[in-house]
KOLZA-742152 format. One record per residue: residue in three letters; x, y, z of N, C-alpha, C, CB in turn. Coordinates in pm, whole numbers, padded with zeros to 5 digits, always signed. Atoms other than C-alpha are relative to their C-alpha. Glycine has a CB too. Layout:
N
ALAXYZXYZXYZXYZ;...
# end
This chain:
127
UNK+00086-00117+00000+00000+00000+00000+00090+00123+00000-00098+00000+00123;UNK-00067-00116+00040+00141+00330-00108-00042+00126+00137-00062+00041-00175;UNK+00035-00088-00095+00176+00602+00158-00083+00084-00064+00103+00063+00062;UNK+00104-00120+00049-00121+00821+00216-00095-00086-00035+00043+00109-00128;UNK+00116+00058+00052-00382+00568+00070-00050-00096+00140+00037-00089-00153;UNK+00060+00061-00066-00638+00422+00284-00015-00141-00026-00088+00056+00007;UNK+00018+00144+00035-00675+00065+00398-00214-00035-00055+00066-00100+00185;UNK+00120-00010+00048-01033-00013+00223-00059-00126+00068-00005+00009-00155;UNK+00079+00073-00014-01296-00234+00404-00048-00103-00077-00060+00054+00024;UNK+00040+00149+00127-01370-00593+00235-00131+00003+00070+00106-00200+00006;UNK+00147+00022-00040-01773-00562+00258-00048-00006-00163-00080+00141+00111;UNK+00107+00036+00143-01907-00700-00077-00126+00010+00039+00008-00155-00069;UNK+00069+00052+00014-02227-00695-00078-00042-00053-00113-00046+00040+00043;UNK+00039+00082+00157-02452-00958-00330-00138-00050+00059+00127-00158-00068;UNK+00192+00035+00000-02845-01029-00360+00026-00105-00032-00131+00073-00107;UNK+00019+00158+00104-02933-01403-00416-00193-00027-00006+00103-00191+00118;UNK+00152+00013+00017-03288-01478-00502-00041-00135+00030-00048+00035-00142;UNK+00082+00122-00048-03495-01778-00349-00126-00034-00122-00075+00043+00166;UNK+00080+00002+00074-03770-01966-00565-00116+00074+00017-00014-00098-00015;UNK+00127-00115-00022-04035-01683-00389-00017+00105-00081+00004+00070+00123;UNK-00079-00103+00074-03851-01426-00595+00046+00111+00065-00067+00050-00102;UNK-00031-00085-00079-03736-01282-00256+00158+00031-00060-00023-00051+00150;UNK-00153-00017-00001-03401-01115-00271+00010+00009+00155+00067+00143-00091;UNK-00068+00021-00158-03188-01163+00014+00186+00035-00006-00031-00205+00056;UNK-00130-00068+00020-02887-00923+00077+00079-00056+00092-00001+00147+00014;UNK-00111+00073-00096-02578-01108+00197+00124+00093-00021+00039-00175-00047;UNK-00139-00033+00015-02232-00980+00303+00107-00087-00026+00035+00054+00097;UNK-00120+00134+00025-01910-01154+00185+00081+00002+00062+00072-00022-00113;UNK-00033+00014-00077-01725-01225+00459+00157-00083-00048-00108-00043+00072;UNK-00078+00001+00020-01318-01274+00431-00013-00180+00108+00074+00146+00012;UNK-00014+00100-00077-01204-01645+00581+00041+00019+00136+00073-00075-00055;UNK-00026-00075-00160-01046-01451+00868-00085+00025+00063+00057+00119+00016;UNK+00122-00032-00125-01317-01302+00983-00056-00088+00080-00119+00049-00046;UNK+00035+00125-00047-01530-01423+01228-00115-00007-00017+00027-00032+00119;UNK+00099-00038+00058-01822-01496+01032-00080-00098+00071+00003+00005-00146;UNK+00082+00100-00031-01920-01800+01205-00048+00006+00159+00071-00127-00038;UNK+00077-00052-00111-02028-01618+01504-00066+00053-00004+00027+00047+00070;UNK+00157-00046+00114-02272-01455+01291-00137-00081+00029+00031-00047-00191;UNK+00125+00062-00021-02608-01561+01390-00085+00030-00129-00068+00053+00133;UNK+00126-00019+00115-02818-01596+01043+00047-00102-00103-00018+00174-00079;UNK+00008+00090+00121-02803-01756+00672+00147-00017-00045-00096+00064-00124;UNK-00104+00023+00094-02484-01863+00535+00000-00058-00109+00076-00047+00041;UNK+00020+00018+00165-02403-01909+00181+00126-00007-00034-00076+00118-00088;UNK-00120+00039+00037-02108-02096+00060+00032-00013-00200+00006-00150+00088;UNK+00041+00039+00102-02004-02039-00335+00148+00025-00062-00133+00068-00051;UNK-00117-00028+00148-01768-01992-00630-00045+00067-00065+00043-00104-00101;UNK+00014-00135+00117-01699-01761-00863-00032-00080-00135+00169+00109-00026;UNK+00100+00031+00161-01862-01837-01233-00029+00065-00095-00119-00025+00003;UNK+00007-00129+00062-01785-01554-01454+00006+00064+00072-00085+00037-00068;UNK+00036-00136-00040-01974-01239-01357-00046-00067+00119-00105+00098-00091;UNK+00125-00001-00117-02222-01407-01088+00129-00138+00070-00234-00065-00071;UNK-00024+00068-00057-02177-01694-00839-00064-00171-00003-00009+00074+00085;UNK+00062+00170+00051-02230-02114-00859-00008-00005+00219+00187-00175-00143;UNK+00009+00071-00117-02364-02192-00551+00014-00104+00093-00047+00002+00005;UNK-00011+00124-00053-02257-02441-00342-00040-00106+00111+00075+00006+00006;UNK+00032-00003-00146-02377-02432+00016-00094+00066+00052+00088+00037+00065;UNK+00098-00038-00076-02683-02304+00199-00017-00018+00152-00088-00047-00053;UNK+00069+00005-00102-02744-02306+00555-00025+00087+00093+00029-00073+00042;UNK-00011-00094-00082-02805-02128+00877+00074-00022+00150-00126+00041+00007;UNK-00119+00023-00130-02608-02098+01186-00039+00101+00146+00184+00064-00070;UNK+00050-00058-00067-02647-01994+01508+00076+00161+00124-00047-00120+00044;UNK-00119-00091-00067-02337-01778+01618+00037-00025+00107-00020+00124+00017;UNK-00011+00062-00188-02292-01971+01910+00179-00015-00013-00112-00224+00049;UNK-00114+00020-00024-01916-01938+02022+00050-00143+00025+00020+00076+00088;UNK-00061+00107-00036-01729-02253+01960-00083-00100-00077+00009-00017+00150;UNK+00086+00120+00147-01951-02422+01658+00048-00026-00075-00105+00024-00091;UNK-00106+00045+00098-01708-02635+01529-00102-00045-00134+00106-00143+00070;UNK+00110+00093+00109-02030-02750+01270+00046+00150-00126-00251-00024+00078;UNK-00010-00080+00109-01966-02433+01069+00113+00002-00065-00025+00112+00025;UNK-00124+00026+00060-01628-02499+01042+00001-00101-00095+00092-00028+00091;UNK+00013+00162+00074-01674-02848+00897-00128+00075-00112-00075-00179+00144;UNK+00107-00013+00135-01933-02732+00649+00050+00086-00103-00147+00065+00037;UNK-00079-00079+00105-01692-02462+00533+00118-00120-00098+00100+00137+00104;UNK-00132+00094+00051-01422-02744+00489-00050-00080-00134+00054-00128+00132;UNK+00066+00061+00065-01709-02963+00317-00032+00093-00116-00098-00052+00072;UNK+00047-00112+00109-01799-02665+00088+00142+00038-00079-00074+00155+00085;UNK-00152+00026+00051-01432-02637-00001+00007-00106-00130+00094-00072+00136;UNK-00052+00067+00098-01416-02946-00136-00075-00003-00141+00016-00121+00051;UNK+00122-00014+00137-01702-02874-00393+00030+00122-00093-00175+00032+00062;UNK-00132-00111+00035-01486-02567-00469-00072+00129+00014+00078-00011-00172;UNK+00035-00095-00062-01642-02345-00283+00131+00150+00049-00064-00085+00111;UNK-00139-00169+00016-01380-01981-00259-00070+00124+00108+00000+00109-00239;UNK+00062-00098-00014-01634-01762-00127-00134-00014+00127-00037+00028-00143;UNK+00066+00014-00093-01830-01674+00228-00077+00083-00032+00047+00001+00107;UNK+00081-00117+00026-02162-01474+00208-00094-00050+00174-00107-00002-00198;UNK+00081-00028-00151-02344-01407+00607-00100+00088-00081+00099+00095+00154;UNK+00088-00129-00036-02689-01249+00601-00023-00058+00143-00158+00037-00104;UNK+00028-00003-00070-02731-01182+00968-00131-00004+00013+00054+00056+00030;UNK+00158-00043-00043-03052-01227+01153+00005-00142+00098-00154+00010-00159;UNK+00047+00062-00147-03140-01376+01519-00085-00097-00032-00077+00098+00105;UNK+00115+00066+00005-03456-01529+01437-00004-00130-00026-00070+00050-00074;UNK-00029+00138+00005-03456-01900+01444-00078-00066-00151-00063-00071+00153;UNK+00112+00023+00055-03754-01976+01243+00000+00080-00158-00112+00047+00106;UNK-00052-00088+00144-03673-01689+00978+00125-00072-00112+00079+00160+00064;UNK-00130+00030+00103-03347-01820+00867-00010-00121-00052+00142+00004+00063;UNK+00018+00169+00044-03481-02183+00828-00100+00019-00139-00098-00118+00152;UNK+00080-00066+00064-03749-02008+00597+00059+00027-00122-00042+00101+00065;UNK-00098-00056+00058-03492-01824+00433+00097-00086-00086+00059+00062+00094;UNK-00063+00058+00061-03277-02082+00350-00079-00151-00050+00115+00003+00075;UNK+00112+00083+00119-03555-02311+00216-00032+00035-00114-00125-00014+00033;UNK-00002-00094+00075-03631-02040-00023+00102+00034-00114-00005+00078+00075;UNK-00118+00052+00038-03299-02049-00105+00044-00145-00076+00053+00007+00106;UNK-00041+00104+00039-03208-02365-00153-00101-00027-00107+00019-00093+00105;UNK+00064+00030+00107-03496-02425-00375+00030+00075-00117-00118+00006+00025;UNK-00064-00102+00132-03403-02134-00612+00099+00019-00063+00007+00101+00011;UNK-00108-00007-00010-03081-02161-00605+00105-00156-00044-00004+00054+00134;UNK-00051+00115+00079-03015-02515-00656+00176-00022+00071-00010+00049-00193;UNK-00174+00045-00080-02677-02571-00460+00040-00127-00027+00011-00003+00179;UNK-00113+00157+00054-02414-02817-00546-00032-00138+00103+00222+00044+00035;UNK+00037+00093-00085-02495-02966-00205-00087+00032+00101+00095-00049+00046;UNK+00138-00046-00024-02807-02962-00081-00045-00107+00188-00119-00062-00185;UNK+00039+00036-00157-02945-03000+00311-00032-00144+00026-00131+00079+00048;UNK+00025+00180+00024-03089-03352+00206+00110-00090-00064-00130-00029-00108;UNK-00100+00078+00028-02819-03494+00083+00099+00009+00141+00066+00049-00142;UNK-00046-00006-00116-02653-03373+00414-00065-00113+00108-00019+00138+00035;UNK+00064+00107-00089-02882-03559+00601-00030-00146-00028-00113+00044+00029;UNK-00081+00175+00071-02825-03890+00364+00100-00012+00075+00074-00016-00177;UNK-00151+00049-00012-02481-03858+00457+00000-00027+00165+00130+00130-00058;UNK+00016-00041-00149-02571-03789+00834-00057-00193+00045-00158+00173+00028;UNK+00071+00141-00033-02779-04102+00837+00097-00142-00051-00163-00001-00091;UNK-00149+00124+00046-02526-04338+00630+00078-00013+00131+00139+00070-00142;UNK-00112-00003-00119-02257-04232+00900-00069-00080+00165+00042+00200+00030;UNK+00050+00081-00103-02517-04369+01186-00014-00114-00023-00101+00031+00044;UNK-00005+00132-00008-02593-04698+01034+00133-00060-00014-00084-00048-00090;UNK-00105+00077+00039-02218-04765+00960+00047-00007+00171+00112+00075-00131;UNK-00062-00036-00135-02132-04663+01325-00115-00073+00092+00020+00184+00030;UNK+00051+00099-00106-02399-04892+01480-00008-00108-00012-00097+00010+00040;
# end
């Protein structure tokens, strides 16, 4: 950085649209940050040209010490996921809403039900 020039804030914002035809304004959140103390929708994706390939959908609860968001980033990784997007919001019930909405419109690489295939596989192999 050249003396005299300001350090500039990393706050992307980016709209994604649900099959309602809601838009829903997310921030893009650096891997440093600490996004996963963020209580609301997360949105895991790649770049794809101009726009974004979605990869990941869910919501989170910002609870200090939720190694589950970590592991879903790692899992979103491997689908080649590059890119964090947080929309904040408390509401329990909203963000489950939200990212139904989502996920249907949106079409993600890996999708909540297939999570919960894999969730269930891992119990019958482990009992």
């Amino acid at each position: 950085m050249k003396q005299g020039q300001k350090k500039v804030a990393f706050a992307e914002k980016v709209n994604f649209c649900g099959a309602s035809g809601a838009s829903y304004g997310f921030t893009r959140m650096r891997t440093e940050d600490d996004w996963a103390r963020v209580a609301g929708v997360v949105l895991f994706a790649a770049e794809d040209g101009a726009s974004w390939r979605v990869i990941r959908i869910g919501d989170q609860g910002g609870v200090d010490g939720d190694i589950g968001a970590f592991w879903r980033w790692r899992e979103a990784r491997r689908y080649g996921a590059t890119a964090i997007f947080v929309r904040p919001d408390a509401d329990f019930a909203r963000r489950r809403r939200e990212v139904s909405d989502l996920v249907a419109g949106l079409d993600p690489v890996f999708t909540p039900s297939s999570e919960a295939a894999a969730e269930a596989a891992m119990e019958r192999i482990a009992a």
